[in-house]
ZAMIRO-232612 format. One record per residue: residue in one letter; x, y, z of N, C-alpha, C, O in turn. Coordinates in steps of 0.001 Angstrom, whole numbers, plus 500000, padded with zeros to 6 digits. Each point is the difference from the previous one (the first is absolute). Example, Ala and Ser with C-alpha at 12.3 -4.5 7.8 and 13.67 -1.06 7.14 Angstrom:
ZAMIRO-232612
A513190494310507800499110501190500000500900501200500000501036499981500665;S498614501069498615500820501190500060499230501090500730500509501108500169;
end
This chain:
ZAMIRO-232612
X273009259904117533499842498560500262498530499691500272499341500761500709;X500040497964498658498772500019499709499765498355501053500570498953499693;X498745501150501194499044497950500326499176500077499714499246500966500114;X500531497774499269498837499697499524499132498769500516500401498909499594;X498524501079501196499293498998500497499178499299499599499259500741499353;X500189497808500583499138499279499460499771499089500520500896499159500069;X497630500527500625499058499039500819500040498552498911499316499999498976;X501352499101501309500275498935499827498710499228499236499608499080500718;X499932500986498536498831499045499281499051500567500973499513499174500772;X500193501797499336499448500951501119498252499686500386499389500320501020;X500125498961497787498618499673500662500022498836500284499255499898500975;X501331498689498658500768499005500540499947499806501689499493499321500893;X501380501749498854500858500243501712498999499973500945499939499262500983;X498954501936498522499154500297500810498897499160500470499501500197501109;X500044498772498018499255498882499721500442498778501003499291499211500625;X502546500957499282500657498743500687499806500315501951500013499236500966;X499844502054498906499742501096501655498817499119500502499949499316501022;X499156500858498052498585499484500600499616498889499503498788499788500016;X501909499417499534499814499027499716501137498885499970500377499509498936;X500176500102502379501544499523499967499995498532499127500896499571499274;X498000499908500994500038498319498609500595499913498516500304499123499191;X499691502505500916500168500092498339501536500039499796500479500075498868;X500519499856502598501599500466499848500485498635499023499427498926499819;X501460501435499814501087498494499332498827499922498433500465499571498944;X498312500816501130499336499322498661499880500921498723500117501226500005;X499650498035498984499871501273498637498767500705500209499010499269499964;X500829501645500191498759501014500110500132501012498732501086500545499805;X497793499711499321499880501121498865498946501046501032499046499547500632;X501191501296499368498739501146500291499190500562498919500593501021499650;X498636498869499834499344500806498458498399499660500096499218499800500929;X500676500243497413498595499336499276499981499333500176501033499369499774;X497731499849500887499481498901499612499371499163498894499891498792499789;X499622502676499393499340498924498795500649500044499220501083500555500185;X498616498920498613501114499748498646500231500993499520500409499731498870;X499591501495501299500410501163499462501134500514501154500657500989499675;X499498498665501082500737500436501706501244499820499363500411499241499122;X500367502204501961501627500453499752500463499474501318499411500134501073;X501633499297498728500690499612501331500510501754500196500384500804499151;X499429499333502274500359501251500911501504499580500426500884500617499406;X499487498511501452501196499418500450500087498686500105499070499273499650;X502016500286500827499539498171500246501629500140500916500915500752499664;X499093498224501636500884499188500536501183499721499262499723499074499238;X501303501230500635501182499409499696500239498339500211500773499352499295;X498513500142501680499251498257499075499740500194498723500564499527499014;X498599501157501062499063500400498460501055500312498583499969499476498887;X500866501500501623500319500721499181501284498656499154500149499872498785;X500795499089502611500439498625499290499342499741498667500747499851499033;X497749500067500769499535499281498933499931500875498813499811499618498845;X500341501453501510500083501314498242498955501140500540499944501086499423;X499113498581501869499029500886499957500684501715500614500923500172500796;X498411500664498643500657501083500241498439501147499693498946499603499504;X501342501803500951499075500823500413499359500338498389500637499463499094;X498520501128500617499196500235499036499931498744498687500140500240498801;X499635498545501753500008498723499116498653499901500255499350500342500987;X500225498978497654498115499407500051500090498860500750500842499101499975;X497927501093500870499951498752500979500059498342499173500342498880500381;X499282501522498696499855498698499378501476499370500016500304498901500465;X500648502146498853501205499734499760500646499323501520500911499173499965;X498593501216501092500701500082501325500088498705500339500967499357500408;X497218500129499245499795498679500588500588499323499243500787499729500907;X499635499667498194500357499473498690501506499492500631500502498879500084;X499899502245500249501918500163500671499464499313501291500353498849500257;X499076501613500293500097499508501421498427499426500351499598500769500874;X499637498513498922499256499173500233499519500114501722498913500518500253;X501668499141500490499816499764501320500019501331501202499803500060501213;X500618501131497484499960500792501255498431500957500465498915499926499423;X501367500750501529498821499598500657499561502198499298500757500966499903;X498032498908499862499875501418499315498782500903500615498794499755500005;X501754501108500393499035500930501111499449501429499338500763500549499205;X498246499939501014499804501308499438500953501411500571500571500971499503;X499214498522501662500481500943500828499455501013501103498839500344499775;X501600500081501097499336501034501131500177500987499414501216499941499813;X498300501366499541500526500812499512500352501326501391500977500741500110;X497795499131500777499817500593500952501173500315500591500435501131500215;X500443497027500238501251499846501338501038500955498718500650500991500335;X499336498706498843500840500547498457500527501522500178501125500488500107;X497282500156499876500385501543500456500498500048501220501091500566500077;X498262498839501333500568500318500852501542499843500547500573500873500652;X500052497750498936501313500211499940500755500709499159501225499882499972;X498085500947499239501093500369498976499529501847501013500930500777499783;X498621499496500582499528501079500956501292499620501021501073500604499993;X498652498486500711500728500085501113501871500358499546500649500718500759;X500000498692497981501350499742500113499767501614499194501013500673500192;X498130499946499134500022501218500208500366500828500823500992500720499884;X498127499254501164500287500625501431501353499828500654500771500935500217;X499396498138500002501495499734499946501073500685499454500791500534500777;X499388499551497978500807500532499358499952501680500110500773500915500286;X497912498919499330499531501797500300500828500767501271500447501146500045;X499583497673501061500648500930501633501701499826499757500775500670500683;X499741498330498241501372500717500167500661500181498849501138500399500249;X498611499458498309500290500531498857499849502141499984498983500692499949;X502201499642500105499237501041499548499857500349499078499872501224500044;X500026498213498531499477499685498196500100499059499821501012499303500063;X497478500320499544499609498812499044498898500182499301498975500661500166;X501545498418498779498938499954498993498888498052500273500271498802500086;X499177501605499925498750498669499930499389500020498537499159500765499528;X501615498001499801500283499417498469498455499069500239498961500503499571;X501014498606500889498614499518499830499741499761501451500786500445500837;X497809498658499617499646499060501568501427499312500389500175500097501214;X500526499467498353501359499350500616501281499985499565500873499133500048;X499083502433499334501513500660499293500621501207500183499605500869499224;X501376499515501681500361500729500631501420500810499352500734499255499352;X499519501574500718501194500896499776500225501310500970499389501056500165;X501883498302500437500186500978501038501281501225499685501149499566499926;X498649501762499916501307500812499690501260499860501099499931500992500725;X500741498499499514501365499843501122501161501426499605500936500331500727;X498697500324497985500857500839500328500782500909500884499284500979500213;X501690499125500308500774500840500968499666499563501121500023500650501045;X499538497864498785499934499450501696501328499703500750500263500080501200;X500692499458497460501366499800500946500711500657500604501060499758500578;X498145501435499256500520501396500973500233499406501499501057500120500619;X497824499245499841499503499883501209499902498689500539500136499818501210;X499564498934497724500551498916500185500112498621499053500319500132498818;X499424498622501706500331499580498772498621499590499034499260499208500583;X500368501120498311499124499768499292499467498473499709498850499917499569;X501682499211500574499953498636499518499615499351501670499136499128500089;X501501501326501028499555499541501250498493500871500382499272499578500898;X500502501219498594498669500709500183499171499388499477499019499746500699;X500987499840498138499435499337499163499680498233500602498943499416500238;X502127500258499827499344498474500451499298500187501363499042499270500254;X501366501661500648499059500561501097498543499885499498499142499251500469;X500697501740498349498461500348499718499307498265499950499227499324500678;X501573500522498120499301498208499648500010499002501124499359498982499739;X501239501055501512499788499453500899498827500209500679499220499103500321;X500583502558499996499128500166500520498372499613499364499044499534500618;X501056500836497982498815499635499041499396498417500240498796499754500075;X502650498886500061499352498861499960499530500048501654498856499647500288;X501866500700500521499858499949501456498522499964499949499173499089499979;X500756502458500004498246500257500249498983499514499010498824500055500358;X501429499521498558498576499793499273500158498637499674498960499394499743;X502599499698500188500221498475499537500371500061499032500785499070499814;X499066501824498964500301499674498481501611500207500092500775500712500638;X499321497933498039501230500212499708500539501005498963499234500001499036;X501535500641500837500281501202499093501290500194499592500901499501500674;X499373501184498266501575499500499442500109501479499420499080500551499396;X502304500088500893500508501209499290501160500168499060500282498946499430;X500308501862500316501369500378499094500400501586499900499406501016499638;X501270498828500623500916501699500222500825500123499132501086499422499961;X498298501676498917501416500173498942499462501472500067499222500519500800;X501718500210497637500200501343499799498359500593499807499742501102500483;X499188498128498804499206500299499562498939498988500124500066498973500675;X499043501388498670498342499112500269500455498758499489500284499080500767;X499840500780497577500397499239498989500502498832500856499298499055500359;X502706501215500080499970499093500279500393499571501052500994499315500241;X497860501270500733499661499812501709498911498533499702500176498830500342;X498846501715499003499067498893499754500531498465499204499481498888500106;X501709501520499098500499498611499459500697499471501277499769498836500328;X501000501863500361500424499627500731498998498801501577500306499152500838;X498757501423498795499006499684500985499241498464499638499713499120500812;X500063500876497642499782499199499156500834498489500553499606498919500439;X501729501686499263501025499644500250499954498929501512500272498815500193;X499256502268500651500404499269501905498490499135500585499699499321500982;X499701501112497923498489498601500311500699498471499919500929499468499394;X498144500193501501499248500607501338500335500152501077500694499151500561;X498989501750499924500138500711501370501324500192499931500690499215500650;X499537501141499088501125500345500257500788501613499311499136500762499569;X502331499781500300500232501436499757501166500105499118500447498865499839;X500232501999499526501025499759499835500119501815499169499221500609499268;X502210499758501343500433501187499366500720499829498522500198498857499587;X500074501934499863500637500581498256500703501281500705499475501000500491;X502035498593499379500620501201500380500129501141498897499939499974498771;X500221500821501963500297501617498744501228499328499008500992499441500468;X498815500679498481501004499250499179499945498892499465500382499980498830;X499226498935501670499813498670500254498668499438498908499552498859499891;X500089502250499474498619499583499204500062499314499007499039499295499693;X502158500736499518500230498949498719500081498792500342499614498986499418;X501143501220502004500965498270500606498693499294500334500006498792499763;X498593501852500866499072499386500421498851499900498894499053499222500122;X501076501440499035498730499393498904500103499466498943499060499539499352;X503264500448500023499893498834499256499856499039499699500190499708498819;X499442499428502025500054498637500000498248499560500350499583498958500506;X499567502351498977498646499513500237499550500114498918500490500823499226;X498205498203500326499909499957498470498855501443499741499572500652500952;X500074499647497601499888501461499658499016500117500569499796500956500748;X499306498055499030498638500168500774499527500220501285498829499797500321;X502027500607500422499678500076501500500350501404500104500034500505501122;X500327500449497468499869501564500139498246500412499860499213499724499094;X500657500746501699498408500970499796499738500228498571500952500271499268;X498028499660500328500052499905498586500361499349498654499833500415498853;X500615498648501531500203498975499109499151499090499950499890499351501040;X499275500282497868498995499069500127500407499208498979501147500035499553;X497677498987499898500287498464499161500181500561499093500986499460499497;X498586501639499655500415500488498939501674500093499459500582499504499036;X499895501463502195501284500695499698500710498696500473500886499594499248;X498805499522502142501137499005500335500274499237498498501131499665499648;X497734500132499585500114498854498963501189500656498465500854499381499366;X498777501738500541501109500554499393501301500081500373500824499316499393;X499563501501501627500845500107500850500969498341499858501218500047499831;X498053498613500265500312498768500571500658499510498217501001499384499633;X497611501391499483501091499997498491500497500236499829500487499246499157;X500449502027501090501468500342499888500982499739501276500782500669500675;X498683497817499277501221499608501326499969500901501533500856499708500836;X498191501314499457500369500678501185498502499450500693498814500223499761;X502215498627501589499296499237501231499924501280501263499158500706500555;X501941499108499454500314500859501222500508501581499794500415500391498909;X499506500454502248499676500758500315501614500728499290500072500936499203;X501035498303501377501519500204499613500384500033498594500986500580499546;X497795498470499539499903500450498517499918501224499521500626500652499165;X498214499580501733499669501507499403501446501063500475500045500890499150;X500634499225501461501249500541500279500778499576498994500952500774499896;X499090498431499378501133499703498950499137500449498632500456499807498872;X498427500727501337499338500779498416500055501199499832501043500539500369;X498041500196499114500150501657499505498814500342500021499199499231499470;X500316501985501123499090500660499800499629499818498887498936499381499992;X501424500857499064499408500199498384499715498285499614499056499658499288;X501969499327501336499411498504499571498178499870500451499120499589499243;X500681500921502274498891499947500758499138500501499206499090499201499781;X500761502132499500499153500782499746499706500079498355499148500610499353;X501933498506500268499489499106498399499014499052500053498982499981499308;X501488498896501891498628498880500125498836500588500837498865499548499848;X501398501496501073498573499986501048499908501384499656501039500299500589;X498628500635499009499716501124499567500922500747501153500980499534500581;X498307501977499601500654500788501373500284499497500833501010500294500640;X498061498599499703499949499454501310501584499189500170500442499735501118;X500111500017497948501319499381499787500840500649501188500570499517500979;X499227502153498389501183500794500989499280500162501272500754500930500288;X498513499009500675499398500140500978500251498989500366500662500131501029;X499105498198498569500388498982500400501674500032500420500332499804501169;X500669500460497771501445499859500181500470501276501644500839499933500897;X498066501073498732500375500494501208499380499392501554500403500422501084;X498824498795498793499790499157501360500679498971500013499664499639501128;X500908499717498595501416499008499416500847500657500970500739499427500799;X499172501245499130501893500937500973499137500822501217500369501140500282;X498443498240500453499494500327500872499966501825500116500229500794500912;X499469499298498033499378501215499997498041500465499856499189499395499299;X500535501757501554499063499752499658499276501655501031500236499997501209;X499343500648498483499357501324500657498803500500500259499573501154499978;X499633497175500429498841500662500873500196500615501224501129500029500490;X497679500592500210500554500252501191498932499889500644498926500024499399;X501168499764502572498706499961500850499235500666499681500407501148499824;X498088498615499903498764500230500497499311500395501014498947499495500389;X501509501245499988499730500122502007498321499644500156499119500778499635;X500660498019500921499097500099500377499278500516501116500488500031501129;X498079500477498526499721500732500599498111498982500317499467499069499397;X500107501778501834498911499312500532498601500377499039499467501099500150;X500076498066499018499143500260499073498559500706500597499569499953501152;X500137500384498245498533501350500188498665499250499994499953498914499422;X498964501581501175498883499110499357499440500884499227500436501116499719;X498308498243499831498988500441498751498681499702500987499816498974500654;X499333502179499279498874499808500943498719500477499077500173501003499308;X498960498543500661498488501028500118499496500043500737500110499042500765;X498971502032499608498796499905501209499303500795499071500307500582498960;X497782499158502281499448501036498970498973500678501204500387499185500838;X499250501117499443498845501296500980498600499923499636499736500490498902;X499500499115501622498526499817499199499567501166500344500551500546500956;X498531500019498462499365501368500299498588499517500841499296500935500381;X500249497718499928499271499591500150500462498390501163500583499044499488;X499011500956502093500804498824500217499401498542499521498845499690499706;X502020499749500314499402498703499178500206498890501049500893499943500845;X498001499096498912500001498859500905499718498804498948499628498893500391;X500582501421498217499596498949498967501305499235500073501156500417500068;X498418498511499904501238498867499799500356500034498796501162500348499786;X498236499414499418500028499910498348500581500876499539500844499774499133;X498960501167501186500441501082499648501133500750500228500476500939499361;X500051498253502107501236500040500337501093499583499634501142500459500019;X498244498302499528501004498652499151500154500742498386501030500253499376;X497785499933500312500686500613498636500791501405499990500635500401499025;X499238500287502188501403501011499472501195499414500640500957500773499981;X499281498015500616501169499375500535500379499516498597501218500085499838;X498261499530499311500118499181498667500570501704499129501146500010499549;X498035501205500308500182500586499289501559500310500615501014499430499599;X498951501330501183501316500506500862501868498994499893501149500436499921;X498319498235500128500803498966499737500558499632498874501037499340499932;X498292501078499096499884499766498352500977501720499287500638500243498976;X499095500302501859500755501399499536501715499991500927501096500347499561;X498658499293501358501197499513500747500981498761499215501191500153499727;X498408499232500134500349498812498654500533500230498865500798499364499313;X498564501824500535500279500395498600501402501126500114501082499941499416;X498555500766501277501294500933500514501331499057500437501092500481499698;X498903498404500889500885499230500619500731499547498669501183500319499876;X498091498838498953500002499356498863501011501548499052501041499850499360;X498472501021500785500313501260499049501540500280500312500779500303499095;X499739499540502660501169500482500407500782498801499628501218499961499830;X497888499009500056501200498445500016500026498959501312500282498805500090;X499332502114500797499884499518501314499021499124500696498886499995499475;X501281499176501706499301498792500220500125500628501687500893500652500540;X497782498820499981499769500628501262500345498419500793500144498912499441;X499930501434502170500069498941500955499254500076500984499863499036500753;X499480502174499446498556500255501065499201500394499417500026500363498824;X498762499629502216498817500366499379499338501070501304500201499396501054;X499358501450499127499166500677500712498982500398499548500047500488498871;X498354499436502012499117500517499966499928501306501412500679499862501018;X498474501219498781499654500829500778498601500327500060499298500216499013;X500262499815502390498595500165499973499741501330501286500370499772501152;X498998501521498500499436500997500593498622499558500091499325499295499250;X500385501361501990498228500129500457499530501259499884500747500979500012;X498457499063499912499543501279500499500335500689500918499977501117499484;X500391499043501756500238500250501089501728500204499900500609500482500956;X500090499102497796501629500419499866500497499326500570500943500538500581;X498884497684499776500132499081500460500924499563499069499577499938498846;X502041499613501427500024499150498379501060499486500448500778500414500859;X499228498235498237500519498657500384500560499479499044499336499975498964;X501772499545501003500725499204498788500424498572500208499940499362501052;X500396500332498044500444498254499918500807499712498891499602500412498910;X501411498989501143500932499402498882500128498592500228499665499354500993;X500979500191497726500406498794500079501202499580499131499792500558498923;X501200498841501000500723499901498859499939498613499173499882498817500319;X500254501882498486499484498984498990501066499417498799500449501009499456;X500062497935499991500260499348498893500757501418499155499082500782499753;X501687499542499956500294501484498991499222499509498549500133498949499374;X499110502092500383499466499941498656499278501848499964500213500990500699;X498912498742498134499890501241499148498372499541499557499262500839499483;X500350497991500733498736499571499505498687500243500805499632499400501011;X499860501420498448498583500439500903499216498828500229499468500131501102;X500210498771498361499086499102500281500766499219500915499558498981500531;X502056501673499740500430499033501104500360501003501201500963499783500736;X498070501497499429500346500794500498498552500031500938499794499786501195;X499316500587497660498113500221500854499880498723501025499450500046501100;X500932499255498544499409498907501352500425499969501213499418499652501027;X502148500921498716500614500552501400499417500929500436499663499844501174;X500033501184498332499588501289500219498396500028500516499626500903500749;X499500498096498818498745499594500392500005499005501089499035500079500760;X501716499129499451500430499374501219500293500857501252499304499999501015;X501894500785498773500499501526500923498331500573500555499509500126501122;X500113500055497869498747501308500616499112499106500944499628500470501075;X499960498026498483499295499114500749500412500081501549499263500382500909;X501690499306499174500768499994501232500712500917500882500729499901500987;X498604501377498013500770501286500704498272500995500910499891500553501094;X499104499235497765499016500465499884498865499845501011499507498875500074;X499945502201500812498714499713501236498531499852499302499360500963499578;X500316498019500382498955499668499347498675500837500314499502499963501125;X500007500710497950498625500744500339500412501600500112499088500810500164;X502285499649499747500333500938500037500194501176498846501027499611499445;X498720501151500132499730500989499003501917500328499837500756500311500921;X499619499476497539500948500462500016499968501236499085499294500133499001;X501858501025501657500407501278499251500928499944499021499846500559498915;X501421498602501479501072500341498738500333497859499992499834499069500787;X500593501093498066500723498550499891501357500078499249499867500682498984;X501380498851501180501189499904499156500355498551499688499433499139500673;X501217500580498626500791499346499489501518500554499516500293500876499186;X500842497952501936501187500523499435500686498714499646499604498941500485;X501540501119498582501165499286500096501078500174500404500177501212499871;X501014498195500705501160500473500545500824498825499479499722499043499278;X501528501412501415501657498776499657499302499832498645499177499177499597;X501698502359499575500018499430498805501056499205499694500868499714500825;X499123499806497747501256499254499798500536499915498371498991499990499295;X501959499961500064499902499892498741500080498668499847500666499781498989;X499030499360501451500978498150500260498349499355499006499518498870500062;X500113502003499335498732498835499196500290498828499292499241499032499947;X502279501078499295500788498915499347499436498707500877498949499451499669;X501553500261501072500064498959500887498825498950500443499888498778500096;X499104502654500174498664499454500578499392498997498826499406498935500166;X500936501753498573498975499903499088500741498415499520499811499551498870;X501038499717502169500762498710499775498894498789500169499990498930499391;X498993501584501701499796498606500680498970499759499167499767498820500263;X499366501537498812498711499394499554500373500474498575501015500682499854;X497941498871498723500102500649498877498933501031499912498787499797499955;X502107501817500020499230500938500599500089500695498542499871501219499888;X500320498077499189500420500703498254497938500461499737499668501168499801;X499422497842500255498875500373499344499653501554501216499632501109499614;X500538498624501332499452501144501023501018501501499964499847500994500710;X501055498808498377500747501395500268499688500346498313500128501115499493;X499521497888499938499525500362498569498802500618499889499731500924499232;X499509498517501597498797500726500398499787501296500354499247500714499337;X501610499868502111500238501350500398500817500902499162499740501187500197;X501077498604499019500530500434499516499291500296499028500036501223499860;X499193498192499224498688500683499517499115500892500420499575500955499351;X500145498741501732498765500962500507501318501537500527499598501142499777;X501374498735500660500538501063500194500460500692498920500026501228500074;X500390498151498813499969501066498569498936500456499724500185501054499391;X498199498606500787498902500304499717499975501339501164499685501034499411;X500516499146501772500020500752500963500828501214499796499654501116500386;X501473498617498981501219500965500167499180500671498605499574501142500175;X500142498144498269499385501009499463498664500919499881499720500966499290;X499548498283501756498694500574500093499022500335501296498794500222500109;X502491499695500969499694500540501463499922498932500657499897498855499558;X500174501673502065500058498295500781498580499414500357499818498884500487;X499212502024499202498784499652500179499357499123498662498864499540499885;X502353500400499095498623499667498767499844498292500097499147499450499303;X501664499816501534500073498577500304500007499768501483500763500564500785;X498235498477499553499771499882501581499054498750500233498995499601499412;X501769499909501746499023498385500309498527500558500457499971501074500601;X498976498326499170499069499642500361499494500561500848499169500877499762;X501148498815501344500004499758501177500537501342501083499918500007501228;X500645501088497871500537501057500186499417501070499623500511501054500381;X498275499009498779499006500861499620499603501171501275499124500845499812;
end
C-alpha cells in the first residue's frame, strides 16, 4: 500500500503564508516576461483555464486580472525542506518525487495499526506546523495513489481500496492517467474512448494498433495496474573543492578567481549527475589552522553564474580582512534532482542552451578547456 502526498499549488501557498492579501485572489507564480512559464497559479486562477506550464501570455489572455509574481524561490526550498523533515521522522520509506511530491511505502503497517489514520495524522501534522495545505491518496501503488490524490484536491485525502481500482478510475476521463498527453487523448477521443471505463471495454491489441506499444502499457494502467516501486530517499551528498596554496595568499583577486574556478567545476559536476544544489558553503583556513565556514541556502539550481555570487558574497562575510589565507573551499550541499520545476519560473531555454554547450565542449576535451574569465 502506497500514499502519496502533494503541497497544494505549493508555491502559491507559500506566497499566500507571507503574503495574506493575496488569499481569495487569482495569483500565477512564473515568468514575467513574454517568454515566462506559469510555475502554478491559485485555483481562482485555475476557474479561468490557467494551469501549470502555460505561456504567460496565454495566462493573461484567460485571466487578465490576476495578479503575477515571480516568486521567493528561497521560502520555496525552505518549505519544501521543512515538510521533508517531517516526513523523514515518521515515514519509515519514502521516496521524494519532486519539492512538493511525496510517496510514502505503508506496507505491513496494518500489522500494528491503522494505515489511513496514520496517515491523516502525518498531513495534520505537516499543515499544523508549516500552514500548507496538502492533499493525499492511498491505493495499491504509486499510479493510482497519485490519481487518487489528484482526485481529493484540495486539501483534502481519499483512499482506493485493494480491489476497488476499476470502481474508482472508471468514471475518470483517459487523460488523468500519467502519461497520456494531447497526442494520445486526441486519438483515443477518435475511437470514441472518453473515459477511463472505455478503455475496459477494448483490447490490448485495439490500443496497440492506434498508439503503438504504448497501447498495451496504457490498457494495463486502465485496470490500475502498475510496478513502480519506492525510491528510498536518501540524504543527498555534497560536491566540494578546496585547494592549499603552497604559498599564503592575501590577494583578493586572486581569491575571487579560484572561488569562480572551483565553482565552475562544481557546476559542472552537479550539471553531469543531473542534480541541482540548495546550499552553498565557503571555507576559509589561516595560516595558523584557524578555519571557519559559512553557508547559506540558495534557490535549487545547477548554474554557476548563479552560484559565484553566493559563493563571493559567503567569503566577504566570512573572511578577516588583512589576513593571509592557507586553504580555501567551496562546497555544495541538499542536493536535489527537482531541476524540472525550478527551471518553471523564468525562460531559462537560451541559458541551459548555452551550458549545455560549453559542457559538451568540456566532457570532450577536459574541464579545463572552457572557463569564465574571471577564473583564470
Amino acid at each position: 500500500m502506497i500514499a502519496h502526498f502533494d503541497l497544494d499549488s505549493f508555491f502559491v501557498s507559500v506566497e499566500l503564508l507571507t503574503q495574506p492579501s493575496l488569499k481569495g485572489k487569482a495569483v500565477i507564480v512564473g515568468g514575467q516576461n513574454e517568454k515566462g512559464i506559469v510555475s502554478t497559479c491559485s485555483y481562482e486562477a485555475r476557474k479561468f483555464g490557467v494551469h501549470s506550464a502555460m505561456p504567460m501570455k496565454t495566462a493573461i489572455r484567460l485571466c487578465p486580472h490576476a495578479i503575477v509574481i515571480s516568486g521567493t524561490h528561497s521560502e520555496y526550498s525552505r518549505y519544501s525542506k521543512w515538510v521533508t523533515k517531517i516526513i523523514a521522522s515518521k515515514a519509515p520509506l519514502f521516496e521524494k518525487a519532486s519539492v512538493d511530491e511525496f510517496y510514502i511505502d505503508l506496507t505491513g503497517m496494518d500489522k500494528f495499526f491503522d494505515p489511513l489514520k496514520w496517515t491523516i495524522e502525518l498531513r495534520e501534522q505537516i499543515i499544523n506546523e508549516t500552514g500548507l495545505p496538502i492533499s493525499f491518496g492511498i491505493a495499491k501503488n504509486k499510479m493510482v495513489a497519485k490519481m487518487a490524490t489528484n482526485e481529493a484536491k484540495p486539501n483534502g485525502f481519499l483512499q482506493v481500496p485493494l480491489g476497488k481500482e476499476n470502481e474508482f478510475l472508471a468514471p475518470l476521463e483517459v487523460d488523468k492517467i500519467p502519461g497520456v498527453g494531447e497526442r494520445a487523448s486526441q486519438i483515443l477521443n477518435y475511437h470514441e474512448i472518453k473515459l477511463i471505463k472505455d478503455i475496459h471495454n477494448t483490447t490490448p491489441g485495439d490500443l496497440e494498433k492506434w498508439l503503438g506499444k504504448w497501447g498495451y502499457e496504457l490498457w494495463n494502467k486502465a485496470q490500475g495496474n502498475y510496478t513502480s516501486v519506492i525510491t528510498e530517499y536518501r540524504e543527498p551528498k555534497s560536491i566540494s573543492k578546496e585547494n592549499t596554496f603552497q604559498e599564503n595568499i592575501s590577494d583578493i583577486n586572486f581569491l575571487m578567481s579560484e572561488i569562480v574556478r572551483m565553482t565552475e567545476k562544481i557546476s559542472f559536476e552537479l550539471r553531469k549527475e543531473e542534480k541541482v544544489a540548495g546550499c552553498v558553503t565557503i571555507k576559509i583556513r589561516y595560516p595558523d589552522f584557524e578555519t571557519n565556514s559559512r553557508q547559506v541556502s540558495i534557490p535549487y539550481t545547477s548554474a554557476d553564474d548563479e552560484i559565484i555570487p553566493v559563493a563571493k558574497d559567503l567569503f566577504h562575510k566570512l573572511y578577516k580582512k588583512g589576513m593571509l589565507v592557507r586553504l580555501l573551499g567551496v562546497r555544495v550541499s541538499d542536493l536535489s534532482n527537482d531541476a524540472v520545476q525550478t527551471n518553471l519560473f523564468q525562460n531559462t531555454e537560451r541559458k541551459n542552451t548555452l551550458y549545455k554547450a560549453i559542457d559538451d565542449v568540456k566532457n570532450r576535451f577536459g574541464g579545463a578547456s572552457v572557463y569564465r574569465a574571471s577564473g583564470k
